[in-house]
N, C-alpha and C positions, 0 to 999 in steps of 0.2 A: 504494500500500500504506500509506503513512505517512496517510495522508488517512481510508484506513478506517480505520486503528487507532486514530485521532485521534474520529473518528464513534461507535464504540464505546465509548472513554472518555466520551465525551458523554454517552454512552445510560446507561452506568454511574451518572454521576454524576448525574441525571435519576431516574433511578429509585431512587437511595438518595434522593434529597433527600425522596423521597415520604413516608418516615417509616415507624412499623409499623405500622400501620393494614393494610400488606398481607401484613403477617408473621402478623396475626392476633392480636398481643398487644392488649390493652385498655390507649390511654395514659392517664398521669394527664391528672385534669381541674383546672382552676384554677377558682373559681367569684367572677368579679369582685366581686361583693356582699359574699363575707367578705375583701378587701384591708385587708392592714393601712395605719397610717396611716407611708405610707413616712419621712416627716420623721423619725421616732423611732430610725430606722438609722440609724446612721453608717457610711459608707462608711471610717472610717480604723480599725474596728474588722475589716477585709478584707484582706485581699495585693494587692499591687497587679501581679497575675498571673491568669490565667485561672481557675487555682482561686477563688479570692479573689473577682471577679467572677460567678462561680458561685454561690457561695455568698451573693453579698449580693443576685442575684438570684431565690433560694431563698427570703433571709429578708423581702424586698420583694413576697412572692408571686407575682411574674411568671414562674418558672417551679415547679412545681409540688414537696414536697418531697422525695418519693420517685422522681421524674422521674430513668430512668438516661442517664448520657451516653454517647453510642457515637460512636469515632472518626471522624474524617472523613479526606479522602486531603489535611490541609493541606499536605503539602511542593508539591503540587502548582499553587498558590497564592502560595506563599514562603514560609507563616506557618510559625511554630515550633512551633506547639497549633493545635488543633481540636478543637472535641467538636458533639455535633447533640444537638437535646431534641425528642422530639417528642410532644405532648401535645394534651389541648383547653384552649380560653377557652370555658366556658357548654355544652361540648360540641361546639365550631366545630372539629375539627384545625387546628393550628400544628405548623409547625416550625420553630425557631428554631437557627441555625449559630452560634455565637460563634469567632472565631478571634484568636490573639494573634501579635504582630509584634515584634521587636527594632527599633524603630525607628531604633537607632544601627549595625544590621548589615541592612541591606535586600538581600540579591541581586538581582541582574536581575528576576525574576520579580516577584518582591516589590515591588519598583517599579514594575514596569508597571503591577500588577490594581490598586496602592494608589493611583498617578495616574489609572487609569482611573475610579475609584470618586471621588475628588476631583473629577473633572470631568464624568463622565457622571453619577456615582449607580447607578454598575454595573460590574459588570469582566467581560471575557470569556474565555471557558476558555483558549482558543488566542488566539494571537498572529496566526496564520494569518487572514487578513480572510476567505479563501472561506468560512470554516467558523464565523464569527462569527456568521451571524444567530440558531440556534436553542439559542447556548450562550453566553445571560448570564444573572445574576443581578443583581436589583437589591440593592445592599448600602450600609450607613452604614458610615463611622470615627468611631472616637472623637475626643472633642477632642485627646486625648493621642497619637496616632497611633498606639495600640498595639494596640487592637481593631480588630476589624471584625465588624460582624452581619450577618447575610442572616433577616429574616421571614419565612416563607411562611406567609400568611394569605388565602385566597379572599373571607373574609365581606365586604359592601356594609353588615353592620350597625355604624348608628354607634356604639356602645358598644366595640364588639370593633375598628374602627378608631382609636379613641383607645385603647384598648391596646393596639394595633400602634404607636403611636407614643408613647404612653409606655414602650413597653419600652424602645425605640431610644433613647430620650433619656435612660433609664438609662445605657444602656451608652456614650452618647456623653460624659455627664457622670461618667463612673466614672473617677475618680482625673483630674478633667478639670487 
């Protein structure tokens, strides 16, 4: 019984990550070509909290500006926040997770997905190994260890993978 209900959470969390795309709402689009020139942010003009990171990814253009955030199930992770964006790059969907940590109050849980992610570059729903194969995500930390992102981006095109990996190194360098 615990094994299904454990399966079901999975499928839960699998199918929100998908984004609205199957809600049917039209997400915002970010259009790489008009990117501002990020140097001109200052990240200490931000909170050095999830909002704050929000928002200076807002004004960095990488997430779109009317882009609504919608909960995610972070306690189930360890994190303290969560929010999900899901949006396009050029018309590509993304979804991007941002999640924030107390680094000086880690619970058990919190520990684990945040060393898993240290050392694999992924963490797994369950702790359970049976139930691990088809319930990871690949996720960065920040330098500060109090983020963490998960991407979801399918494109092969190289423009939209360098901004899959310039968003992350936003967030990796955010308040690093």
């Amino acid at each position: 019984m615990k094994k299904f209900i454990l399966l079901v959470l999975s499928a839960v969390i699998a199918i929100a990550s998908s984004g609205c795309a199957a809600r049917g709402a039209q997400p915002e689009n970010v259009d790489i070509s008009a990117a501002v020139d990020i140097s001109t942010i200052k990240q200490s003009d931000y909170k050095n909290d999830l909002d704050g990171l929000e928002k200076y990814l807002k004004a960095i253009t990488y997430i779109p500006e009317n882009a609504a955030a919608s909960d995610t199930m972070y306690n189930v992770i360890g994190a303290v926040n969560g929010h999900r964006f899901s949006f396009t790059v050029n018309r590509n969907p993304v979804t991007a997770e941002l999640y924030e940590y107390d680094p000086d109050k880690l619970n058990e849980e919190a520990t684990r997905v945040l060393g898993e992610v240290k050392s694999e570059g992924k963490f797994y729903v369950f702790d359970d190994k049976s139930l691990q194969e088809n319930a990871s995500f690949e996720a960065t930390l920040s330098s500060n260890g109090k983020y963490l992102v998960i991407y979801l981006d399918q494109s092969s095109n190289e423009e939209l993978v360098q901004r899959k990996k310039d968003f992350i190194n936003a967030v990796v360098n955010f308040y690093k």
